[in-house]
C-alpha positions in Angstrom: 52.8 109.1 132.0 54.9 105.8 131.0 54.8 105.5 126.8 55.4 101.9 126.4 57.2 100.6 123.0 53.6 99.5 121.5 52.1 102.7 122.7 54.9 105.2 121.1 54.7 103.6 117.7 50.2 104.3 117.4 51.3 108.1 118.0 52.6 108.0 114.5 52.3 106.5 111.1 53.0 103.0 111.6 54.7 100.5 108.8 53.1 97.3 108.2 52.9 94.5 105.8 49.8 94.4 103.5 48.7 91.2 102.1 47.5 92.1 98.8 46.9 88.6 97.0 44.7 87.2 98.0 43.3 90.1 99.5 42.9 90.8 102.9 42.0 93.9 104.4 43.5 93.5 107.7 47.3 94.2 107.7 50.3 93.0 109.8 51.9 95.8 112.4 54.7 96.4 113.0 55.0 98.4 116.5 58.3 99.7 116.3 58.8 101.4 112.3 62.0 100.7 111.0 65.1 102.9 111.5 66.0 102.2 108.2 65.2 99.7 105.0 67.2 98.7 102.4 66.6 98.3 98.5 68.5 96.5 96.3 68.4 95.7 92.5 71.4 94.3 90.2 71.4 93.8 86.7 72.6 90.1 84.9 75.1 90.8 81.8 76.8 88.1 79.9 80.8 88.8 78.7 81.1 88.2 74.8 85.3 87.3 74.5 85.8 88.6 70.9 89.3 87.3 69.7 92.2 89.8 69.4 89.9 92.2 71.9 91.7 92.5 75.6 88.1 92.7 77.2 85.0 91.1 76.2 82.0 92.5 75.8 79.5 93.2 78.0 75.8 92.4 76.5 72.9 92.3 78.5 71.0 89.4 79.6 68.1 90.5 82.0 67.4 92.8 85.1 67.2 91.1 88.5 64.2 91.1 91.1 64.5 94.4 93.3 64.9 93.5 97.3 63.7 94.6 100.6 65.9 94.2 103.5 64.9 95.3 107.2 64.4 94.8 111.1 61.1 95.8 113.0 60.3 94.9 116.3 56.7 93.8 117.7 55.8 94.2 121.3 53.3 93.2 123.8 54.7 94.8 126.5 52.0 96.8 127.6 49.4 94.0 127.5 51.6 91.2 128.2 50.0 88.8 125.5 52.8 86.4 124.1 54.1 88.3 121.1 53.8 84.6 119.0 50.2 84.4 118.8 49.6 88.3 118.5 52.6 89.1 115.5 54.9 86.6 114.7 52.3 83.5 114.1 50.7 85.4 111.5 53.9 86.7 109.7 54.8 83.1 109.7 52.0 82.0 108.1 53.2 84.7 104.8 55.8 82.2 104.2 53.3 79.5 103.8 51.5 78.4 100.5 47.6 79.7 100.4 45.6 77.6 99.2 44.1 79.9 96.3 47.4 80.8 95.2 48.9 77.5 95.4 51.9 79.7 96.1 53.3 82.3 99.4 50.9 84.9 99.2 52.2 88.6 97.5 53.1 91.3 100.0 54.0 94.8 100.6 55.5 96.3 102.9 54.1 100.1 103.6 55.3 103.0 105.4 54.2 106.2 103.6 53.3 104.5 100.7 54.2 100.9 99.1 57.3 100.3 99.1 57.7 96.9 97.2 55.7 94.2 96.8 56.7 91.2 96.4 57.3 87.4 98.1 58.4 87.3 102.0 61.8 85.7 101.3 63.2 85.0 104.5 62.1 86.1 108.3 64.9 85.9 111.1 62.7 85.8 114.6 64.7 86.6 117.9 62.7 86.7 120.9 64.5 89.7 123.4 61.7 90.5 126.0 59.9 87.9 128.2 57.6 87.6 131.2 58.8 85.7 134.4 57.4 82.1 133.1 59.1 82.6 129.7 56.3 84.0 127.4 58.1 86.1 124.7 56.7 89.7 124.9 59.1 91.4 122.1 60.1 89.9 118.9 63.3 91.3 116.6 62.2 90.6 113.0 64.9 90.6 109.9 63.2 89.9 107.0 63.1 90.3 103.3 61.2 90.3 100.6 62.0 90.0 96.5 59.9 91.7 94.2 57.3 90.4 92.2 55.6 92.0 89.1 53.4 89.4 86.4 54.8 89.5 83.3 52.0 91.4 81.6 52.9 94.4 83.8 56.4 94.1 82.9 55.8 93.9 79.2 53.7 96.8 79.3 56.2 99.0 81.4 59.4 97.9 78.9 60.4 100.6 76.1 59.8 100.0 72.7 62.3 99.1 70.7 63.6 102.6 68.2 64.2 101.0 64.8 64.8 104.6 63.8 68.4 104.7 65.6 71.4 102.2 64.5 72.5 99.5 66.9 75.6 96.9 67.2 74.0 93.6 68.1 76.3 90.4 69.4 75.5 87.2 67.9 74.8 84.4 70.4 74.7 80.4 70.0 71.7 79.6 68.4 70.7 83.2 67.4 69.8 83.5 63.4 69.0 86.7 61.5 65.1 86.7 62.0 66.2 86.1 65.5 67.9 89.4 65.8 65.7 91.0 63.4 62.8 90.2 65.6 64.8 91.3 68.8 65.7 94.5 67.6 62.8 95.5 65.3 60.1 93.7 67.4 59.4 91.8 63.8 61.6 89.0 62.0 60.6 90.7 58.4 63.6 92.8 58.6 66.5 90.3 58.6 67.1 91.1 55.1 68.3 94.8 56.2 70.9 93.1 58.8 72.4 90.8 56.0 73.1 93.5 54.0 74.6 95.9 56.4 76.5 93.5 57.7 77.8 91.8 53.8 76.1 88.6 54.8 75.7 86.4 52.2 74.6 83.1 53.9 72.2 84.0 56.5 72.9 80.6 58.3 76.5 81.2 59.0 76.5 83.2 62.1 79.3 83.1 64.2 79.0 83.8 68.4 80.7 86.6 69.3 80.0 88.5 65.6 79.4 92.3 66.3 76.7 92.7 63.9 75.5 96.6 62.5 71.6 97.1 63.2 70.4 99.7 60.2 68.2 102.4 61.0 65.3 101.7 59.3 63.7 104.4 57.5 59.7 105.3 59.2 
């Protein structure tokens, strides 16, 4: 018995891409599952030059999106249907604004489980296969997609800041005591504490690039 490409991929559990908002129960195949995938995530830190120090110091600033990168095929091989109207129309379409979001719908991609969700960044089509007039029957896809999570999710899944365990704090432009206070103690009552373990007598004159002590505050 011939096992063609669309044929060897239904034997098993097959990746696909889920749109999950707005919702819609019918996912996206992909016939081929991936030989691999790739996840990336970096970090954003700002350099603090303190004078007199040979390196500055490192503070950080915020985490960056994590990303999906990988290549799937889809194939029509076995039914000879052109592989644009059957896959790659619809994948297409992901990188379009819906109308109820105003905004690319959200995604995931799913193999054994979600993987990431997230907006389809970028999708890379090369059309390998055809028929005799030219109708593309396989599809390579490289595509990616950069993670999304609403800010009330985020907030929720950030620790708590431990105002039981002392802290050095680097001042930035514009940053005042209740600033910091608020920052580091989730509450701007506490500047008072920060003045005084730090011998600040004028709240006001903060200088970027100060190393400032955070007390442990008693509970």
């Amino acid at each position: 018995m011939t096992v063609t490409p669309a044929g060897s991929a239904a034997q098993g559990v097959r990746a696909h891409l889920q749109i999950v908002r707005p919702a819609d129960q019918n996912p996206i195949p992909l016939c081929f599952n991936p030989t691999e995938y790739q996840l990336s995530k970096a970090n954003t830190f700002a350099e603090i030059p303190i004078p007199g120090l040979e390196t500055p110091l490192i503070q950080y600033v915020r985490g960056d999106s994590e990303k999906l990168s990988l290549e799937a095929l889809v194939d029509t091989s076995d039914t000879l249907a052109d592989v644009r109207v059957a896959f790659v129309d619809r994948l297409r379409g992901v990188l379009s604004i819906n109308a109820q979001e105003h905004a690319p719908p959200l995604v995931a991609f799913v193999w054994d489980r979600p993987v990431l969700t997230g907006v389809l960044e970028s999708l890379t089509v090369s059309y390998v296969l055809f028929t005799p007039d030219g109708i593309p029957l396989r599809a390579k896809l490289t595509m990616s997609i950069r993670e999304y999570r609403s800010a009330a999710v985020q907030a929720a899944q950030t620790p708590q800041q431990s105002p039981n365990v002392e802290k050095s704090f680097v001042v930035r432009r514009g940053d005042t005591l209740a600033s910091i206070s608020q920052a580091l103690y989730r509450s701007p009552a506490n500047w008072r504490e920060l003045a005084t373990a730090n011998g600040i007598t004028d709240p006001r004159r903060l200088r970027p690039g100060q190393v400032l002590t955070a007390p442990r505050l008693s509970q």
